[in-house]
Backbone bond lengths (Angstrom), bond angles and torsions (degrees), N, CA, C in turn:
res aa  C-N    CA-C-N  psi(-1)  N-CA   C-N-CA  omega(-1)  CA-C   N-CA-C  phi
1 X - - - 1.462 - - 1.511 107.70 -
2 X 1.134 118.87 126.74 1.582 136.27 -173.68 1.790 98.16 -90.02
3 X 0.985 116.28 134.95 1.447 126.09 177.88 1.646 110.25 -143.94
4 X 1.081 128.97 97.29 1.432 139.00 168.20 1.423 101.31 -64.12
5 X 1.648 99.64 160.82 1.006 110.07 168.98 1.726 113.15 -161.35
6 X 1.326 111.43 154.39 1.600 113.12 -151.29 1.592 92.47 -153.37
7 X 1.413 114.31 147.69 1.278 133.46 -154.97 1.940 89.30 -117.29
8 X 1.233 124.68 111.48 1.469 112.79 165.47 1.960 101.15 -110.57
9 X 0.776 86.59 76.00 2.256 100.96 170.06 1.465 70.52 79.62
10 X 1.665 98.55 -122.89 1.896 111.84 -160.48 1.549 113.13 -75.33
11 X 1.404 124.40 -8.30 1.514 115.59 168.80 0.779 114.01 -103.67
12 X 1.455 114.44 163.94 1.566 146.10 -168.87 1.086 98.38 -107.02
13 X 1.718 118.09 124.06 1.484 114.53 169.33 1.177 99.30 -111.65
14 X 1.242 143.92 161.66 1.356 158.50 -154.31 1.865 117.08 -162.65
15 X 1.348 103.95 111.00 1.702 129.28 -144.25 1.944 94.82 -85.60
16 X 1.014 138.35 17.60 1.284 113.27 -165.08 1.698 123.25 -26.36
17 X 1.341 116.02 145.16 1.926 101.63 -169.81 1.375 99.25 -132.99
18 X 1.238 127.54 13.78 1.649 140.90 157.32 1.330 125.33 -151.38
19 X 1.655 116.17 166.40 1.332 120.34 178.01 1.522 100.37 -33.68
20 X 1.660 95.24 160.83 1.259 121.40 162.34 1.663 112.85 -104.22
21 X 0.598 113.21 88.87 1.952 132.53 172.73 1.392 131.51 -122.58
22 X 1.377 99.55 146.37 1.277 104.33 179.70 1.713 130.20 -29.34
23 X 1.240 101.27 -45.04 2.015 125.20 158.71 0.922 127.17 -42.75
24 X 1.542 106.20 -34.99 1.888 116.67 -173.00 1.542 115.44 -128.27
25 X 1.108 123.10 6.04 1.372 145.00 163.56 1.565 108.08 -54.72
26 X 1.182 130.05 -58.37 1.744 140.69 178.70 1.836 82.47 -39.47
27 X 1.345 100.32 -75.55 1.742 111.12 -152.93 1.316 94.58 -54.75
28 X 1.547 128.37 -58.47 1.765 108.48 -160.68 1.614 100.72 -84.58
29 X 0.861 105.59 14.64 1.761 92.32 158.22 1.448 127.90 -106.87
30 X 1.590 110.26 -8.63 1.320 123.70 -176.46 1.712 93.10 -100.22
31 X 1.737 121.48 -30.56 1.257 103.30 176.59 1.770 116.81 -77.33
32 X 1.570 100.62 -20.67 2.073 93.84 178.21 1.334 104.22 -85.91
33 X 1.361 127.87 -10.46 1.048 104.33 176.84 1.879 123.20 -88.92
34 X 1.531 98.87 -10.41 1.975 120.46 -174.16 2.011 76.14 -79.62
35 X 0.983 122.83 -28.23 1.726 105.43 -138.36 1.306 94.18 -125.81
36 X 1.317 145.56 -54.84 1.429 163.12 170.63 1.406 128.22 -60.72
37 X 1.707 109.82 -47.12 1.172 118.43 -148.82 1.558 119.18 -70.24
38 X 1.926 110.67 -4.98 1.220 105.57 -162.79 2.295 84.48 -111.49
39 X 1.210 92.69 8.22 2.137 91.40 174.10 0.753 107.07 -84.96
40 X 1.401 97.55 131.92 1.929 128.83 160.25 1.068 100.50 -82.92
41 X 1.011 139.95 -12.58 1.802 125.89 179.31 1.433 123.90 -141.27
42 X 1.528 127.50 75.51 1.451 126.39 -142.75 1.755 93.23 -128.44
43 X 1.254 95.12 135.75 1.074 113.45 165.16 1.675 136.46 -116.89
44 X 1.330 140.63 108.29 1.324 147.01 -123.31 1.842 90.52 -99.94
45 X 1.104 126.65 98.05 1.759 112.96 168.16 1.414 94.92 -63.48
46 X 0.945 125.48 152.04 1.683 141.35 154.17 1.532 109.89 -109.00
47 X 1.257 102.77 -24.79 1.946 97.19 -159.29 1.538 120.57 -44.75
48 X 1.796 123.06 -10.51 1.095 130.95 160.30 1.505 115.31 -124.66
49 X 1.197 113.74 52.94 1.773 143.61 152.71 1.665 90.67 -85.05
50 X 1.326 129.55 123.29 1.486 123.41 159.86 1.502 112.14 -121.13
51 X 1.614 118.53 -6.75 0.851 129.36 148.94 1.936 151.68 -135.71
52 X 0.775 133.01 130.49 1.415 110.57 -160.01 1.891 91.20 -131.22
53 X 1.375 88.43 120.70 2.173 103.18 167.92 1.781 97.70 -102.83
54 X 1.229 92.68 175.36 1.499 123.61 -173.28 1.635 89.03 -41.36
55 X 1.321 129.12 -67.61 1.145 132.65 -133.45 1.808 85.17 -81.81
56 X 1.152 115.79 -46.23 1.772 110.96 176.12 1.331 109.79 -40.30
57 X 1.638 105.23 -60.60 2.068 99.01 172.18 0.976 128.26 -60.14
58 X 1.073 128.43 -23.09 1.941 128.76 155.07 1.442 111.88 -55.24
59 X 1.062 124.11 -43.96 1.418 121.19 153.68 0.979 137.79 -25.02
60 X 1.036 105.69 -82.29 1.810 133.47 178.22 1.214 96.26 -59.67
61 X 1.675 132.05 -49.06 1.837 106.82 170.56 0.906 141.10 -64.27
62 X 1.458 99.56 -21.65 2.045 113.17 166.38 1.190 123.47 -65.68
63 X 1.660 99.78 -28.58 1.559 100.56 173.25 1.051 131.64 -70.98
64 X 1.797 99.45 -46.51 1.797 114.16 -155.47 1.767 84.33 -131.41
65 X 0.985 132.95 8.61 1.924 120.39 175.61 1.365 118.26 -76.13
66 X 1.430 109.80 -36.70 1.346 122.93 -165.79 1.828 115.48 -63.16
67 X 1.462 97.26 100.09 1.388 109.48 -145.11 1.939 93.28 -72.16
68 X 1.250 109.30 -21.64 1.299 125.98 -171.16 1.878 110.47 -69.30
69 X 0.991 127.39 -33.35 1.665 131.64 139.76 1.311 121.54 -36.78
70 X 1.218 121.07 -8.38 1.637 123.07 177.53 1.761 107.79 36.72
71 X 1.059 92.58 -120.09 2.032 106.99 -165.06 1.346 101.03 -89.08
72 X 1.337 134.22 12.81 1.636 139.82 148.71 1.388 116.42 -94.25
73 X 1.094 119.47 4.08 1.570 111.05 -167.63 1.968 109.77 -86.33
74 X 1.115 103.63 160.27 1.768 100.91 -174.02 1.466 99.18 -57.28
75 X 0.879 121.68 156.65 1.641 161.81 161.22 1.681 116.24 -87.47
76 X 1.143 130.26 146.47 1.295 148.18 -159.19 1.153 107.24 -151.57
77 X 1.782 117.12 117.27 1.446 114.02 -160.75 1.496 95.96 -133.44
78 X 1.350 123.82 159.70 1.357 146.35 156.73 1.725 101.89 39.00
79 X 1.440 111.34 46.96 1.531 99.16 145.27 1.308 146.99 -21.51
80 X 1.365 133.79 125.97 1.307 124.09 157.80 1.674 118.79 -83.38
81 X 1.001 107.83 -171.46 1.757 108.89 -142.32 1.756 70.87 -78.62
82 X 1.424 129.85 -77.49 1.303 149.18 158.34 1.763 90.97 31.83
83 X 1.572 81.46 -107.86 1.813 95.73 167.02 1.431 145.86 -26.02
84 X 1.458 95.24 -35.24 1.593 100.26 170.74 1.824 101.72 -94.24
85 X 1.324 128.71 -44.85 1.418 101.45 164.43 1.495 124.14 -38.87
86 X 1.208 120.80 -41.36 1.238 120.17 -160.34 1.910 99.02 -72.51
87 X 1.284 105.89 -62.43 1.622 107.17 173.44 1.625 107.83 -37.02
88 X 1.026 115.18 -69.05 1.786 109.76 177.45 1.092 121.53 -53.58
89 X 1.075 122.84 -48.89 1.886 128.93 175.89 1.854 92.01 -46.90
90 X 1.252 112.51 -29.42 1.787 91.52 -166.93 1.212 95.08 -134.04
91 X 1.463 140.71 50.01 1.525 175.30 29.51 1.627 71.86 147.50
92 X 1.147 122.63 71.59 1.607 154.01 123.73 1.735 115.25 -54.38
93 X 1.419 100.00 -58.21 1.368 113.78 -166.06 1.643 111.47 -24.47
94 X 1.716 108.28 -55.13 1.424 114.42 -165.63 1.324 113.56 -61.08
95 X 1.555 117.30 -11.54 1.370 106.82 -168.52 1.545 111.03 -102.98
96 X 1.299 103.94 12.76 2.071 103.06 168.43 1.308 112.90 -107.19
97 X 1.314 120.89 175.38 1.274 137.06 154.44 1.238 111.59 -92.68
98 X 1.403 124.16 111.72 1.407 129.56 -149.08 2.125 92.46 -118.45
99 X 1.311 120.63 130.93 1.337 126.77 159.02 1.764 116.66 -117.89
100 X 0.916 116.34 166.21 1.383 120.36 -160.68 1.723 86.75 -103.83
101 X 1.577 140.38 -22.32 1.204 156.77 -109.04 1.387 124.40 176.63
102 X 1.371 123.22 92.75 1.312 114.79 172.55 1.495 122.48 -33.76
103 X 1.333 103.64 -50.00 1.798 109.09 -167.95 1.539 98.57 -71.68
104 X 2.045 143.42 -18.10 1.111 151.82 -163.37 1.929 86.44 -84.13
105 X 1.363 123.58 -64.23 1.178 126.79 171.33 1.204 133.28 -26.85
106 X 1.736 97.22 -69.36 1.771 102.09 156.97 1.132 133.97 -48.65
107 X 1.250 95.82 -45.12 1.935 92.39 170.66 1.423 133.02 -68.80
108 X 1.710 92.30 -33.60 1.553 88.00 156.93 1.384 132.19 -46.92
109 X 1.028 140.32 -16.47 1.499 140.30 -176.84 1.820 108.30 -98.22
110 X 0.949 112.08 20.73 1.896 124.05 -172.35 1.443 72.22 -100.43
């Protein structure tokens, strides 16, 4: 699993470039944690997430669920339709900070 990553001033944006699955879970957790793991201000692109299983949403809540981070917690940007069914179908949804927009995300933290 290929995971970019891009510096916007003080956040960390973070490129996922395939499903999130059980298969590729090892790799993007060993890449946010080499690349991510030391940001206070990270923001998750999804827009090339095309798929997300059980084990992808365990993910994404470990990352960005932890409701207890308040107005530091990761950000979740530019979903595909894919991804956001899947978050709602398993009423996940409420527990991210959801942007329509990487650059809407980033700014959120100004």
């Amino acid at each position: 699993m290929r995971v970019d990553v891009e510096k916007q001033g003080t956040v960390t944006v973070m490129v996922p470039r395939d499903a999130l699955t059980e298969g590729t879970i090892p790799e993007t957790r060993i890449a946010f944690v080499d690349h991510g793991g030391t940001a206070v201000r990270m923001v998750i692109d999804m827009s090339h997430v095309t798929f997300l299983d059980s084990a992808g949403i365990e993910f994404l809540l470990e990352r960005c669920g932890n409701l207890t981070l308040g107005p530091l917690r990761p950000r979740l940007a530019a979903l595909t339709d894919t991804v956001r069914e899947s978050l709602a179908l398993t009423k996940s949804i409420r527990r991210f900070s959801i942007y329509d927009t990487v650059e809407a995300a980033v700014r959120s933290y100004l």
